[in-house]
N, C-alpha and C positions, 0 to 999 in steps of 0.2 A: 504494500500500500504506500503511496506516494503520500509524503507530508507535506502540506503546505500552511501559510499564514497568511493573514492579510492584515499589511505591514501596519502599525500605527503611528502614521505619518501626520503628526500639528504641524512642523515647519516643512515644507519642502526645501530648503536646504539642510536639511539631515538625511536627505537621499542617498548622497557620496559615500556618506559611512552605515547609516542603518542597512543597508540593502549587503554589504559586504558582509555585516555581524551577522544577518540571519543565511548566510552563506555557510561562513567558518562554522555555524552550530550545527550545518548538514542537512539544513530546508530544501527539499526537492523545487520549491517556486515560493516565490513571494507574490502578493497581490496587494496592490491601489485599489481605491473606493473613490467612487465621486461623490464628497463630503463638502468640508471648505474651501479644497483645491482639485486642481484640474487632473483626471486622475491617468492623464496619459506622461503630462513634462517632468515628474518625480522618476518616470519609467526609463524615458531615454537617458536622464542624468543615470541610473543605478548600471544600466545595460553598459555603459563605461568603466563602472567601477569591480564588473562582475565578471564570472568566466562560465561560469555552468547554472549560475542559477536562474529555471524557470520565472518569466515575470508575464501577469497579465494585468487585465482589468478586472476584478470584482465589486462592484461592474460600476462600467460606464454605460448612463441612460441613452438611451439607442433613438426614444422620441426626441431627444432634443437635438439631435442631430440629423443628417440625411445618407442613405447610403453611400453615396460617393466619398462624400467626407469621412466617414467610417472607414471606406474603402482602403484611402491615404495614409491615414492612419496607422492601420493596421498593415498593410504593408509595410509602410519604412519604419515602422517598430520594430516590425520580420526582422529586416536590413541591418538597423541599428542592431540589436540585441543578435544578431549572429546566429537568427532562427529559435531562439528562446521564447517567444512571445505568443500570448493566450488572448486574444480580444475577448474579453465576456462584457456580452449585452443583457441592461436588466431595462424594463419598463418602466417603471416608478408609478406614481399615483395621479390621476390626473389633476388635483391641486394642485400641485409640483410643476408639472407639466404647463398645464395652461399660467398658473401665476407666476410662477420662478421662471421658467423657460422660456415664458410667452411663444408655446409651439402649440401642433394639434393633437388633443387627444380625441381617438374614435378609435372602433375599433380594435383592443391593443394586440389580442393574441394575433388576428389576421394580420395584423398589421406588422408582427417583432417577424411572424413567417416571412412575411414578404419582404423585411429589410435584410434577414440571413440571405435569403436566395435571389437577393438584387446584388449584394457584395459578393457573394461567392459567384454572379455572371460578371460582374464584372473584373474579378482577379482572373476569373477564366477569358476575360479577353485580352490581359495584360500578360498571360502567361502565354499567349500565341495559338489559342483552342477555339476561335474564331470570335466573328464580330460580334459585338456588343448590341445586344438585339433584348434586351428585358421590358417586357411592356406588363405591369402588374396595375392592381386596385387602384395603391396610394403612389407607385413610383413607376417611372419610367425613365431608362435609360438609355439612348439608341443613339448616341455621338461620343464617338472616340477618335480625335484626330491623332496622329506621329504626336505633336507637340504638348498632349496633356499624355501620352503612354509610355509611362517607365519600364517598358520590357518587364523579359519574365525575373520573378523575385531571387537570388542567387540560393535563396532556402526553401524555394517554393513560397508559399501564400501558409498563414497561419493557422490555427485551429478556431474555429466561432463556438463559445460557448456562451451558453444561455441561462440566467437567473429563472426559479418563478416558483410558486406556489400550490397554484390550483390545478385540476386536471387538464383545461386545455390547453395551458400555457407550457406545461409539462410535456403534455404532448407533443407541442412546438418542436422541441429541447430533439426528443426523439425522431422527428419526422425529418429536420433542416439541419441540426446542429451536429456538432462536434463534440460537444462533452454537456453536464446538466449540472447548475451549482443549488443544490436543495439550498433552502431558508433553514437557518438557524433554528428557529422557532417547528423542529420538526421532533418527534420521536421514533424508536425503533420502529414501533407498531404501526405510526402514523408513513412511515417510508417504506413499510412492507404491503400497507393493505390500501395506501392511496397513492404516493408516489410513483411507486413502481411497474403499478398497472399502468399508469395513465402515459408512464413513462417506453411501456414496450408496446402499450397502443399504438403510438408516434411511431416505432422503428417496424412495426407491422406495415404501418399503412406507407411507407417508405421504402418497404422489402429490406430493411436492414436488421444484423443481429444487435446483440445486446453488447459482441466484442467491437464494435464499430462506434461505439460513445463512449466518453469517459463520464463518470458518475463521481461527481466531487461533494462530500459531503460538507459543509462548513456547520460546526458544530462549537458548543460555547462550551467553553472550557472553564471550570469554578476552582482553584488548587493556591494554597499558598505556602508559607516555611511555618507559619506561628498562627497561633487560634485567631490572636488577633486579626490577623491577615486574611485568612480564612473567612471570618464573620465579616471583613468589611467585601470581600468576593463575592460572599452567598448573598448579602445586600443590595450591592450594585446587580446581580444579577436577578433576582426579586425583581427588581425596580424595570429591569428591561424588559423580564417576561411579564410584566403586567399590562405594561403597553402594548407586549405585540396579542395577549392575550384580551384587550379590551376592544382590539379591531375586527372589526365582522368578516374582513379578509383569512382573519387567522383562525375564526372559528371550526374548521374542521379539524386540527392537531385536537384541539381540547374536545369536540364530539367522540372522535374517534377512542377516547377514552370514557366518553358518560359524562364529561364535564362542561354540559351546554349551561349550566344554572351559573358556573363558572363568570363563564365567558360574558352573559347579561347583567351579573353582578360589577365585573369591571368595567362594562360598557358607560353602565347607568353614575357609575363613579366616575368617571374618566369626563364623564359632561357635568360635571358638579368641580372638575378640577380637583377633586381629593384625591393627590397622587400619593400621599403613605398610605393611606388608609387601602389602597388600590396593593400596595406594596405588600400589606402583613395578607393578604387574599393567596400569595404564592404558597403554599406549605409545604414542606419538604417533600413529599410525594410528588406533586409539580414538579419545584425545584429538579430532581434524581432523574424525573422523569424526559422533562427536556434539554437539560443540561449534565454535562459527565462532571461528576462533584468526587474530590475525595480530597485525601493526602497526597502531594507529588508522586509517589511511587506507587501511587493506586491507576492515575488517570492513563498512562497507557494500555493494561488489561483492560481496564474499562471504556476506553474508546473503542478498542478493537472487537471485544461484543457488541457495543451497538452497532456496528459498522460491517460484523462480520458476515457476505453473502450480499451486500447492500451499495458498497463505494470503490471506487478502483483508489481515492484520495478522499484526504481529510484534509480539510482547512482550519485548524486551531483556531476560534474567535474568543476575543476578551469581551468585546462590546465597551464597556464601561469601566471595567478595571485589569488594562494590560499587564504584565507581567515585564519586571525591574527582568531578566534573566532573559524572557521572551520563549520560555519556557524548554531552553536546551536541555535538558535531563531527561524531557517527556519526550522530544525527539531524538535523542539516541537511546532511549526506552521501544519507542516504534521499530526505531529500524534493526534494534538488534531482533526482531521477533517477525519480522517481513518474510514473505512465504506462505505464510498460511492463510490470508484471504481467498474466498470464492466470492463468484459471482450470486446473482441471487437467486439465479434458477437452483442452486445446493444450499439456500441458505436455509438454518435451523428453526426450529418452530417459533414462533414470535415471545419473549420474554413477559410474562403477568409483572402489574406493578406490585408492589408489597404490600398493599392493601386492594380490600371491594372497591373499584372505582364506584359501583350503585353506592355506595354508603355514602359519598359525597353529598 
């Protein structure tokens, strides 16, 4: 299983060196997020200061841009980073979208379909597999002069990976993409009995297997050195599952368990603004449940059962409380033990939580 992180970048000039440390600690790829900064320019600064280490996007929002522009992009990232580079595209929300962005939302699932396979006609015209002929819904591409085509990419054209959530967005992932980054906000059961289907729906109806995508799980990691440390992890992480637990986006992780009464409880808080009150709602069956919680020397076993049958990669997330270390112990914990992942057509029967989820 491939480890990766998505890097926790407040300055972008701390590219030069952060991207090197999670190098030397033996990260298979580091990932940017479109947050405060722009989540491509921290990328080509690291692709200089790197040799082998994987870098994408997790993610760059796809509506606020346009294929073409995508397109640029992600090839001379290719270029630059010496065939290292992941472009992953996520949709966002359309608040986001129309008010931040000021672009269009409609549409999103049809729409993220049609900007993967408007990018990937257009590398394929740049890689010399003929003319640029894409006429879709929301885009249309059909002019490629000599003077905007950079020839074929010296690494070929990159991997398209796709963010998302829901069944048909998932399916996207399967049908068009290259690899699928699950949401955080996800648990074993919830990646076996919704994920997964929705996910080989997509490579059914595209004749492709299940070894033709990579499956990246991005999971939140809770681990400290001292109790104290610990208790302020499991806190800040309380605090982010209640948000993503308060959003009717996310309500199928907590169904999928019994915990719709959950999910209306922090809603009806969440509009009232009482964000502790929303906080103490997480209880540690929660907590275990969507995030790998221990002592440092727990969280690799423990990532690797939830994961086992389910991800070809893990993406370590902090959310709210990164790791002073950046968690190198848990990653040469991973890799001394690599080997024994299956896919999830072998994977084991789905794990009970430690209580009746009905007693909720």
């Amino acid at each position: 299983m491939k480890v990766y992180t998505t890097a926790p970048l407040e300055d972008p000039r701390r590219a030069r060196t952060l991207y090197p440390e999670l190098e030397a600690i033996g990260y298979d790829g580091a990932f940017s997020f479109e947050a405060k900064h722009d989540p491509f320019l921290a990328l080509a600064v690291a692709a200089e200061h790197t040799r082998a280490l994987r870098l994408g996007t997790a993610v760059a929002i796809a509506f606020a841009r346009n294929p073409m522009n995508l397109a640029n992009l992600g090839y001379d990232m290719q270029s630059i980073s010496g065939g290292r580079f992941v472009l992953g595209l996520g949709s966002q929300i359309k608040p986001h979208i129309e008010k931040r962005f000021s672009s269009v939302w409609s549409h999103p699932v049809e729409r993220m379909r049609e900007i993967v396979l408007a990018i990937k006609a257009i590398w394929q015209c740049w890689e010399g597999k003929g003319a640029l002929d894409f006429r879709g819904r929301f885009y249309t591409h059909t002019i490629m002069i000599p003077a905007f085509d950079p020839g074929p990419n010296p690494y070929g054209p990159p991997p398209i990976f796709t963010g998302g959530f829901g069944p048909r967005m998932t399916m996207v992932a399967g049908e068009a993409a290259d690899g699928f980054i699950a949401h955080p906000f996800s648990t074993r059961r919830s990646l076996l009995e919704l994920t997964l289907p929705a996910l080989h729906a997509g490579l059914e109806r595209s004749g492709r297997k299940r070894s033709d995508i990579e499956v990246m799980c991005a999971t939140l990691v809770v681990t400290a050195d001292t109790e104290e440390g610990l208790a302020a992890a499991k806190l800040a992480a309380r605090k982010q599952l209640a948000f993503y637990g308060s959003t009717p986006a996310y309500l199928p992780t907590l169904a999928c368990h019994g915990w719709q009464g959950l999910h209306e409880e922090l809603n009806r808080l969440s509009k009232q603004g009482r964000w502790d009150d929303m906080t103490g709602l997480i209880d540690d069956q929660v907590l275990h449940e969507v995030a790998v919680v221990g002592a440092r020397h727990e969280i690799a076993p423990r990532l690797r059962a939830r994961l086992e049958g389910i991800a070809d990669s893990v993406s370590i997330t902090h959310n709210r409380c990164p790791d002073p270390g950046h968690w190198a112990d848990v990653v040469r914990d991973l890799h001394s033990s690599n080997g024994t992942m299956t896919h999830a057509a072998n994977a084991p029967s789905i794990e009970r939580p430690p209580s009746d989820p009905s007693a909720r």
